[in-house]
N, C-alpha and C positions, 0 to 999 in steps of 0.2 A: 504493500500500500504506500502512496506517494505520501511523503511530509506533506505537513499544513504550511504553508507561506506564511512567516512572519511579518506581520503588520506592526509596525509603530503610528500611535494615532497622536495628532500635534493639535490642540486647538485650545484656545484661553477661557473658552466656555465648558466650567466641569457638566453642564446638563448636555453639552454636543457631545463631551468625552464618552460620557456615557453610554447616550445613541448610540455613535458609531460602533464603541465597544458589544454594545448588545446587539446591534444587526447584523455586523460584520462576523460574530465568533457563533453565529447560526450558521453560514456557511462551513459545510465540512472541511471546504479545502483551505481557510485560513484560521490564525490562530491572532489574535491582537495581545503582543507580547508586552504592551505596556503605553501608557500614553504619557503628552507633556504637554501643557501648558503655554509654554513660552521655546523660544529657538532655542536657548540656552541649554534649560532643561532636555529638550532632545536631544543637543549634543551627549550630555553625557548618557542619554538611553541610548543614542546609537552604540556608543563604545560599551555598553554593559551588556545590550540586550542580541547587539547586530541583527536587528531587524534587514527584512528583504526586501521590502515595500514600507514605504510612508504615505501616511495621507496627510495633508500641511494645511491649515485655513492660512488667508492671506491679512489678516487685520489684525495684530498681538503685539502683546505691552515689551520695550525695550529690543527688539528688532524685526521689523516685518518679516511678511514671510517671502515671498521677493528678495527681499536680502538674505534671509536664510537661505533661498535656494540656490542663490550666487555662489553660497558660502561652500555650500553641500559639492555643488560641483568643481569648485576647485581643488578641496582638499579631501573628499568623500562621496565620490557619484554613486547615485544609486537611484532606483526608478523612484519619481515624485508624484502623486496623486494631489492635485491642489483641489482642495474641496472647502469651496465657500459661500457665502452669500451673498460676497462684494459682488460676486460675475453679474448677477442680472444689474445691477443698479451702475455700473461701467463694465462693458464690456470689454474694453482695449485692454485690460486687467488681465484678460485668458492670453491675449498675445503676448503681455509682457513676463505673463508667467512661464508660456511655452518657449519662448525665446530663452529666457533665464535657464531653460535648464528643465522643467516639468515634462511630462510623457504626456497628462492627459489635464484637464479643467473639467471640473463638475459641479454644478449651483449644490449648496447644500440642500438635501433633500428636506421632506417631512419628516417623521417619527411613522410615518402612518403610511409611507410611500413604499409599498412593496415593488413594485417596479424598477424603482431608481436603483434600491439597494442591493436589488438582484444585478442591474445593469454596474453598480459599481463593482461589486464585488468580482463581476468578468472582466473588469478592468483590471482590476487587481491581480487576478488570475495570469493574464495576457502581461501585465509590467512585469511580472516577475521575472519575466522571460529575456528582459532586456539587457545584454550585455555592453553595459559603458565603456568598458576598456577597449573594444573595438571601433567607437567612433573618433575619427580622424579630424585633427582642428583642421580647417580649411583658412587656404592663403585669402588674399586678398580677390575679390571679385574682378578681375584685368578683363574687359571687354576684349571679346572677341572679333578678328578685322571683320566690315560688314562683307556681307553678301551681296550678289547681282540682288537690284533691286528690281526686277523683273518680275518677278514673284506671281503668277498668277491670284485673282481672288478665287480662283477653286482649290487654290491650299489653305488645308485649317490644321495646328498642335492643338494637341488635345490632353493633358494632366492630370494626372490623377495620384492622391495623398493622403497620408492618416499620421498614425503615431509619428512627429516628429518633423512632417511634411510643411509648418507654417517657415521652418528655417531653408527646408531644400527646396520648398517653389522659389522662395526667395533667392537663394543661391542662382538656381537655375534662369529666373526674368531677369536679373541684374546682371549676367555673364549674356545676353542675348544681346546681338548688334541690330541697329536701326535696319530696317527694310522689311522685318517679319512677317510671316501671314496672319491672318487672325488667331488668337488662343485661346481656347476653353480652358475650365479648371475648376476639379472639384478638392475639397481638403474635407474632411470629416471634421465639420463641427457645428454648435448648435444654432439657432436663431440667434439674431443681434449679434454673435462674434465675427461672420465675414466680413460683415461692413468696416468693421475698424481694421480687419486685416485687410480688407482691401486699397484703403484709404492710407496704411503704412506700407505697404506696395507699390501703391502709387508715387507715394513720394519718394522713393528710394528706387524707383528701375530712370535710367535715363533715356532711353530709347523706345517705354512702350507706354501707355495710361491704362491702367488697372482698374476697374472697377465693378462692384458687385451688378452683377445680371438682373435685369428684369424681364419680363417675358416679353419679347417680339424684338431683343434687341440685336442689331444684327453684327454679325459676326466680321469684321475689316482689317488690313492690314495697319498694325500700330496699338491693336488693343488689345486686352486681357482680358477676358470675361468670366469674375470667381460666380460659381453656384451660390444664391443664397442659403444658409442656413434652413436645415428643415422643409425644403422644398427640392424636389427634383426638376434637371436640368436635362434635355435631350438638343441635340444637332439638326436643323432644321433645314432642308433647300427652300430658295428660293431663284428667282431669276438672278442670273449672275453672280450668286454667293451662297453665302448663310446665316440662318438667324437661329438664336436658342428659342426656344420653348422652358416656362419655368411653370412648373405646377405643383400643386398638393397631389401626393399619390403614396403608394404604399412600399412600407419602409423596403428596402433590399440588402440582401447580405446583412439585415438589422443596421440597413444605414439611410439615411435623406438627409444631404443629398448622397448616390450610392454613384462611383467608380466604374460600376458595371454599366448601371442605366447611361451615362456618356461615352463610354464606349462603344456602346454595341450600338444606339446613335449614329455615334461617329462610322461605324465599321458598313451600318446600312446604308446612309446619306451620303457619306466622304467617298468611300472607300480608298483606292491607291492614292487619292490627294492627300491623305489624311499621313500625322506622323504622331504614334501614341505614346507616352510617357511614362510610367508607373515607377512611384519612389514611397519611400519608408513609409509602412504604415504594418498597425495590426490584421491578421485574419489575413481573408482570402478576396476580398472586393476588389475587382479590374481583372483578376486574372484570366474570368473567361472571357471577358470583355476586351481586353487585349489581341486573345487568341483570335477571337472573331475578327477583329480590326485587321490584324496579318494576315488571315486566310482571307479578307477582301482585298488584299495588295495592298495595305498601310506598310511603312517602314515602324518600327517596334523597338523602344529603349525600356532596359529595366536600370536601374541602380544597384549598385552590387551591394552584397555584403557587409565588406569592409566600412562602406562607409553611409551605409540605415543606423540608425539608432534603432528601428526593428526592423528585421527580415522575414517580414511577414510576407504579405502583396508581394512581394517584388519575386519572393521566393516562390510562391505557388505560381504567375505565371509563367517564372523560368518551368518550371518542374510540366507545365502542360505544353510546354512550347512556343506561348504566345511573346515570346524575346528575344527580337532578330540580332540586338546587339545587347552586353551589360556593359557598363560604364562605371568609374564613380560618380558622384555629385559632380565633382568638380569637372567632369569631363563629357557633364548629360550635354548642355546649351550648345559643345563645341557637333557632340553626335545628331541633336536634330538639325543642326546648319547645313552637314555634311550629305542628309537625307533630302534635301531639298531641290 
Protein backbone atom coordinates (compact mmCIF):
# COMPACT_ATOMS: atom_id res chain seq x y z
CA UNK A 1 0.00 0.00 0.00
CA UNK A 2 1.40 3.42 -1.17
CA UNK A 3 2.30 6.16 1.83
CA UNK A 4 -0.17 8.82 2.66
CA UNK A 5 1.57 12.31 1.37
CA UNK A 6 2.51 14.51 3.81
CA UNK A 7 0.71 17.70 4.03
CA UNK A 8 1.98 20.70 6.12
CA UNK A 9 -1.15 23.20 6.51
CA UNK A 10 0.11 27.11 6.97
CA UNK A 11 -2.64 29.49 7.68
CA UNK A 12 -3.10 32.28 10.62
CA UNK A 13 -6.69 31.24 11.05
CA UNK A 14 -6.75 28.38 13.89
CA UNK A 15 -10.75 27.69 12.66
CA UNK A 16 -9.05 27.33 8.68
CA UNK A 17 -6.32 25.18 10.43
CA UNK A 18 -8.69 23.03 11.53
CA UNK A 19 -10.86 22.75 8.32
CA UNK A 20 -8.27 22.00 6.25
CA UNK A 21 -6.83 19.57 8.81
CA UNK A 22 -10.30 17.65 9.03
CA UNK A 23 -11.10 17.47 5.30
CA UNK A 24 -7.88 16.83 4.15
CA UNK A 25 -6.90 13.71 6.73
CA UNK A 26 -10.42 12.12 5.28
CA UNK A 27 -8.76 11.45 2.30
CA UNK A 28 -6.93 8.10 2.54
CA UNK A 29 -4.08 9.13 0.53
CA UNK A 30 -2.85 12.15 2.71
CA UNK A 31 -1.96 12.54 6.04
CA UNK A 32 -1.73 16.43 7.42
CA UNK A 33 1.58 16.04 9.49
CA UNK A 34 1.00 19.21 11.26
CA UNK A 35 0.01 22.87 10.73
CA UNK A 36 1.47 26.75 11.23
CA UNK A 37 0.20 29.77 11.71
CA UNK A 38 2.67 32.03 10.50
CA UNK A 39 5.84 31.56 7.69
CA UNK A 40 8.05 31.38 10.54
CA UNK A 41 6.40 28.68 12.27
CA UNK A 42 6.44 26.53 9.18
CA UNK A 43 9.97 26.96 8.79
CA UNK A 44 10.67 25.05 11.59
CA UNK A 45 7.61 22.32 10.60
CA UNK A 46 9.32 21.89 7.42
CA UNK A 47 12.65 20.99 9.11
CA UNK A 48 10.92 18.78 11.82
CA UNK A 49 8.10 17.21 10.03
CA UNK A 50 9.60 17.30 6.18
CA UNK A 51 6.21 17.46 4.94
CA UNK A 52 5.71 16.69 0.89
CA UNK A 53 3.20 19.12 0.09
CA UNK A 54 2.10 22.43 1.70
CA UNK A 55 -0.96 24.33 1.59
CA UNK A 56 0.04 28.34 2.38
CA UNK A 57 -2.82 31.04 2.75
CA UNK A 58 -1.44 34.30 1.33
CA UNK A 59 -2.48 37.10 4.06
CA UNK A 60 -0.26 36.38 7.67
CA UNK A 61 1.19 38.25 10.41
CA UNK A 62 5.09 39.10 10.07
CA UNK A 63 5.71 37.64 6.45
CA UNK A 64 3.25 37.13 3.72
CA UNK A 65 2.84 34.32 2.19
CA UNK A 66 4.28 35.42 -1.24
CA UNK A 67 7.39 36.09 0.53
CA UNK A 68 7.24 32.88 2.13
CA UNK A 69 7.02 31.27 -1.11
CA UNK A 70 10.14 33.28 -2.55
CA UNK A 71 11.80 32.19 0.48
CA UNK A 72 10.75 28.23 0.12
CA UNK A 73 12.11 28.37 -3.35
CA UNK A 74 15.39 29.55 -2.83
CA UNK A 75 16.45 27.63 -0.01
CA UNK A 76 13.68 24.79 0.11
CA UNK A 77 11.50 23.86 -3.15
CA UNK A 78 8.88 21.93 -2.66
CA UNK A 79 5.27 21.67 -4.27
CA UNK A 80 3.12 24.99 -2.98
CA UNK A 81 -0.69 24.64 -2.77
CA UNK A 82 -1.73 28.53 -2.01
CA UNK A 83 -5.15 28.28 -0.71
CA UNK A 84 -6.93 31.43 0.09
CA UNK A 85 -9.54 33.81 0.11
CA UNK A 86 -7.51 36.86 -1.11
CA UNK A 87 -7.96 35.13 -4.87
CA UNK A 88 -11.51 36.09 -5.47
CA UNK A 89 -11.33 39.79 -4.04
CA UNK A 90 -7.66 40.37 -6.48
CA UNK A 91 -7.18 38.15 -8.78
CA UNK A 92 -3.51 39.13 -10.06
CA UNK A 93 -2.64 37.43 -6.60
CA UNK A 94 -2.97 33.78 -8.21
CA UNK A 95 -0.39 35.19 -10.86
CA UNK A 96 1.89 36.53 -8.55
CA UNK A 97 1.64 33.52 -6.54
CA UNK A 98 2.30 31.12 -9.52
CA UNK A 99 5.08 33.10 -10.67
CA UNK A 100 6.80 33.10 -7.17
CA UNK A 101 7.06 29.80 -7.07
CA UNK A 102 3.32 27.96 -6.27
CA UNK A 103 2.05 24.67 -8.54
CA UNK A 104 -1.60 25.58 -8.17
CA UNK A 105 -4.00 28.63 -6.60
CA UNK A 106 -7.24 27.61 -4.88
CA UNK A 107 -10.06 30.26 -3.23
CA UNK A 108 -10.57 28.84 0.09
CA UNK A 109 -13.23 26.65 0.04
CA UNK A 110 -16.51 26.21 2.45
CA UNK A 111 -16.44 23.96 5.59
CA UNK A 112 -19.42 22.45 3.69
CA UNK A 113 -17.95 22.26 0.06
CA UNK A 114 -17.47 18.64 -0.74
CA UNK A 115 -16.59 19.26 -4.18
CA UNK A 116 -13.74 21.72 -3.75
CA UNK A 117 -12.06 19.56 -1.18
CA UNK A 118 -12.34 16.59 -3.10
CA UNK A 119 -10.99 18.78 -6.03
CA UNK A 120 -8.10 19.81 -3.61
CA UNK A 121 -7.16 17.06 -2.35
CA UNK A 122 -6.37 15.72 -6.24
CA UNK A 123 -4.36 18.55 -6.35
CA UNK A 124 -2.43 17.49 -3.60
CA UNK A 125 -2.31 14.08 -4.98
CA UNK A 126 -0.87 15.30 -8.53
CA UNK A 127 1.81 18.04 -6.50
CA UNK A 128 3.27 15.43 -4.89
CA UNK A 129 4.58 14.28 -7.98
CA UNK A 130 6.47 17.27 -8.61
CA UNK A 131 10.12 17.15 -8.92
CA UNK A 132 11.84 20.66 -8.38
CA UNK A 133 15.24 19.64 -8.70
CA UNK A 134 14.62 19.06 -12.34
CA UNK A 135 13.58 22.45 -13.37
CA UNK A 136 16.18 24.49 -15.02
CA UNK A 137 16.57 28.58 -14.30
CA UNK A 138 16.03 29.90 -17.71
CA UNK A 139 18.40 32.64 -19.22
CA UNK A 140 17.33 35.79 -20.25
CA UNK A 141 14.32 35.94 -22.83
CA UNK A 142 16.83 37.10 -26.29
CA UNK A 143 14.32 37.55 -29.15
CA UNK A 144 14.40 35.40 -31.78
CA UNK A 145 15.63 37.01 -35.58
CA UNK A 146 12.06 37.68 -37.20
CA UNK A 147 10.63 35.62 -39.66
CA UNK A 148 9.55 36.21 -43.46
CA UNK A 149 6.62 38.39 -42.64
CA UNK A 150 4.65 36.74 -45.27
CA UNK A 151 2.92 34.64 -43.13
CA UNK A 152 -0.27 33.71 -44.54
CA UNK A 153 -3.70 34.49 -42.24
CA UNK A 154 -4.44 30.71 -42.80
CA UNK A 155 -1.66 30.00 -40.18
CA UNK A 156 -2.82 29.82 -36.44
CA UNK A 157 -0.39 28.59 -32.93
CA UNK A 158 -2.27 27.17 -30.83
CA UNK A 159 -1.02 26.52 -26.75
CA UNK A 160 -1.82 24.80 -24.42
CA UNK A 161 -0.81 24.79 -20.38
CA UNK A 162 -1.58 23.72 -16.68
CA UNK A 163 0.63 23.18 -13.72
CA UNK A 164 3.26 25.77 -14.19
CA UNK A 165 2.28 26.95 -17.64
CA UNK A 166 1.42 30.84 -16.45
CA UNK A 167 5.78 31.19 -16.59
CA UNK A 168 6.25 28.82 -19.89
CA UNK A 169 3.49 30.79 -22.04
CA UNK A 170 5.32 33.60 -20.95
CA UNK A 171 8.63 32.40 -21.76
CA UNK A 172 7.51 31.09 -24.99
CA UNK A 173 5.22 34.81 -26.26
CA UNK A 174 8.36 36.80 -25.07
CA UNK A 175 11.04 34.73 -27.16
CA UNK A 176 8.56 35.09 -30.29
CA UNK A 177 9.61 37.75 -33.06
CA UNK A 178 7.26 40.32 -34.74
CA UNK A 179 5.46 38.88 -37.87
CA UNK A 180 3.53 35.90 -36.12
CA UNK A 181 0.31 34.29 -37.04
CA UNK A 182 -2.41 34.44 -34.90
CA UNK A 183 -2.38 32.58 -31.21
CA UNK A 184 -4.79 30.68 -29.38
CA UNK A 185 -4.07 29.72 -25.74
CA UNK A 186 -5.44 27.82 -23.17
CA UNK A 187 -3.61 27.71 -19.36
CA UNK A 188 -5.90 25.88 -16.71
CA UNK A 189 -7.32 28.33 -14.57
CA UNK A 190 -10.36 29.79 -12.85
CA UNK A 191 -12.72 32.71 -13.69
CA UNK A 192 -11.25 36.26 -13.04
CA UNK A 193 -7.43 34.84 -13.01
CA UNK A 194 -6.97 35.01 -17.07
CA UNK A 195 -7.74 38.49 -17.24
CA UNK A 196 -4.86 39.73 -15.16
CA UNK A 197 -2.67 37.02 -16.66
CA UNK A 198 -3.56 38.33 -19.76
CA UNK A 199 -3.18 41.90 -19.10
CA UNK A 200 0.63 40.87 -17.44
CA UNK A 201 1.26 39.29 -20.87
CA UNK A 202 0.45 41.86 -22.57
CA UNK A 203 2.71 44.06 -21.01
CA UNK A 204 5.60 42.13 -21.17
CA UNK A 205 5.66 40.38 -24.85
CA UNK A 206 7.15 43.08 -27.27
CA UNK A 207 6.02 41.89 -30.43
CA UNK A 208 2.43 40.51 -29.84
CA UNK A 209 -1.00 42.15 -27.71
CA UNK A 210 -2.23 39.48 -25.53
CA UNK A 211 -5.57 39.56 -24.41
CA UNK A 212 -8.31 37.54 -22.93
CA UNK A 213 -10.94 36.19 -25.69
CA UNK A 214 -14.27 36.94 -26.14
CA UNK A 215 -16.55 35.12 -28.36
CA UNK A 216 -16.42 36.09 -32.04
CA UNK A 217 -13.08 37.43 -31.71
CA UNK A 218 -11.05 36.91 -34.58
CA UNK A 219 -8.16 35.35 -34.70
CA UNK A 220 -4.97 37.92 -36.60
CA UNK A 221 -1.52 38.00 -37.13
CA UNK A 222 0.03 40.09 -33.94
CA UNK A 223 -2.36 38.75 -31.28
CA UNK A 224 -2.70 36.20 -28.56
CA UNK A 225 -5.96 35.13 -27.75
CA UNK A 226 -5.95 33.44 -23.65
CA UNK A 227 -9.39 31.35 -23.07
CA UNK A 228 -11.30 32.94 -20.49
CA UNK A 229 -11.43 31.22 -17.22
CA UNK A 230 -14.35 28.63 -16.95
CA UNK A 231 -15.40 28.97 -20.34
CA UNK A 232 -14.43 26.90 -23.37
CA UNK A 233 -12.66 28.08 -26.24
CA UNK A 234 -12.93 26.38 -29.97
CA UNK A 235 -11.17 27.50 -33.43
CA UNK A 236 -13.58 28.82 -35.71
CA UNK A 237 -13.32 29.54 -39.86
CA UNK A 238 -14.32 32.09 -41.40
CA UNK A 239 -13.62 33.95 -44.76
CA UNK A 240 -10.07 34.57 -44.94
CA UNK A 241 -9.03 33.44 -41.35
CA UNK A 242 -10.28 32.67 -37.93
CA UNK A 243 -12.32 33.54 -35.09
CA UNK A 244 -12.73 31.74 -31.54
CA UNK A 245 -15.96 30.80 -30.26
CA UNK A 246 -16.13 31.02 -26.24
CA UNK A 247 -18.98 29.31 -24.54
CA UNK A 248 -20.31 27.76 -21.30
CA UNK A 249 -20.10 23.95 -21.84
CA UNK A 250 -19.19 20.91 -20.15
CA UNK A 251 -16.07 20.43 -18.14
CA UNK A 252 -13.35 18.15 -20.12
CA UNK A 253 -10.56 16.04 -18.93
CA UNK A 254 -12.29 17.99 -15.50
CA UNK A 255 -11.01 21.05 -17.10
CA UNK A 256 -12.83 24.69 -18.61
CA UNK A 257 -11.35 25.80 -20.39
CA UNK A 258 -9.98 22.18 -21.48
CA UNK A 259 -6.56 21.77 -23.98
CA UNK A 260 -8.21 19.10 -25.75
CA UNK A 261 -11.43 21.18 -26.65
CA UNK A 262 -8.79 23.70 -28.79
CA UNK A 263 -7.04 21.25 -30.08
CA UNK A 264 -9.13 19.03 -31.62
CA UNK A 265 -10.69 22.60 -32.99
CA UNK A 266 -7.68 23.41 -34.19
CA UNK A 267 -6.89 19.99 -35.70
CA UNK A 268 -10.62 20.15 -37.40
CA UNK A 269 -10.61 23.89 -38.62
CA UNK A 270 -6.61 24.43 -39.17
CA UNK A 271 -5.59 21.49 -39.82
CA UNK A 272 -1.68 21.48 -41.70
CA UNK A 273 -1.96 25.46 -41.06
CA UNK A 274 -2.06 24.94 -37.75
CA UNK A 275 1.26 24.59 -35.26
CA UNK A 276 0.27 22.97 -31.71
CA UNK A 277 2.10 23.40 -28.55
CA UNK A 278 1.72 21.48 -25.38
CA UNK A 279 3.85 22.49 -22.09
CA UNK A 280 3.82 21.65 -18.33
CA UNK A 281 0.84 20.94 -16.81
CA UNK A 282 -0.86 18.20 -14.69
CA UNK A 283 -2.97 14.94 -16.01
CA UNK A 284 -3.43 14.19 -19.54
CA UNK A 285 -5.46 17.22 -21.32
CA UNK A 286 -4.18 18.14 -25.08
CA UNK A 287 -2.65 14.96 -25.47
CA UNK A 288 -5.34 13.42 -27.63
CA UNK A 289 -5.96 16.63 -28.94
CA UNK A 290 -2.45 17.06 -30.06
CA UNK A 291 -2.52 13.72 -31.70
CA UNK A 292 -5.55 14.78 -33.73
CA UNK A 293 -3.84 18.01 -34.76
CA UNK A 294 -0.65 15.88 -36.21
CA UNK A 295 -2.68 13.35 -37.82
CA UNK A 296 -4.59 16.54 -39.65
CA UNK A 297 -0.99 17.74 -40.83
CA UNK A 298 -0.23 20.21 -37.82
CA UNK A 299 3.49 20.55 -37.18
CA UNK A 300 3.49 19.33 -33.04
CA UNK A 301 5.80 20.79 -30.19
CA UNK A 302 5.86 19.07 -26.66
CA UNK A 303 8.27 20.59 -23.84
CA UNK A 304 10.58 18.18 -22.49
CA UNK A 305 11.01 16.82 -19.20
CA UNK A 306 13.97 18.48 -18.02
CA UNK A 307 12.53 21.48 -18.07
CA UNK A 308 8.13 21.14 -16.96
CA UNK A 309 7.89 21.79 -13.50
CA UNK A 310 5.37 18.62 -14.26
CA UNK A 311 5.44 16.07 -16.86
CA UNK A 312 2.36 15.40 -17.16
CA UNK A 313 0.48 16.63 -20.78
CA UNK A 314 3.57 16.92 -22.35
CA UNK A 315 4.32 13.30 -21.23
CA UNK A 316 1.03 11.46 -22.31
CA UNK A 317 1.04 13.18 -25.68
CA UNK A 318 4.79 12.09 -26.33
CA UNK A 319 3.68 8.48 -25.14
CA UNK A 320 0.50 8.55 -27.82
CA UNK A 321 2.54 10.04 -30.49
CA UNK A 322 0.95 13.22 -30.96
CA UNK A 323 4.92 15.05 -30.64
CA UNK A 324 6.56 15.62 -33.91
CA UNK A 325 9.35 17.57 -32.06
CA UNK A 326 10.29 17.86 -27.84
CA UNK A 327 12.01 20.90 -27.01
CA UNK A 328 12.88 22.74 -23.90
CA UNK A 329 11.06 25.91 -22.89
CA UNK A 330 13.73 27.72 -23.97
CA UNK A 331 13.89 26.32 -27.23
CA UNK A 332 9.73 26.00 -27.87
CA UNK A 333 9.25 29.93 -29.74
CA UNK A 334 12.63 29.00 -31.76
CA UNK A 335 10.76 25.39 -32.98
CA UNK A 336 7.38 26.86 -33.93
CA UNK A 337 9.28 29.69 -36.19
CA UNK A 338 11.08 26.84 -37.68
CA UNK A 339 7.54 25.09 -38.50
CA UNK A 340 6.26 27.97 -40.28
Amino acid sequence: MASKIKVLVVDDSALVRRILTDRLGRDPRIEVVGTASDAYEARDKIVLLEPEVLTLDLEMPRMSGLEFIGVLMQHRPMPIIVVSGQLDRDPSLSIKALDAGAVEVFPKPSSMDDDAFKELCNLIVSAKKINFKTKPKLGSAALLSPKVSSLGSNRVIVIGASTGGTEAIKEVLTRLPAGMPGIVMVQHMPAGFTTSFAERLDSLCPHLQVKEAKDGDEVRPGLALLAPGSYQMYLRRKAGGYYVEVKDGELVNRHKPSVDVIFNSAAAIAGSAAVGVILTGMGADGAKGLLAMRQAGARTIAQDEASCVVFGMPREAIALGGAEKVVSLEKVAEAVTQFL
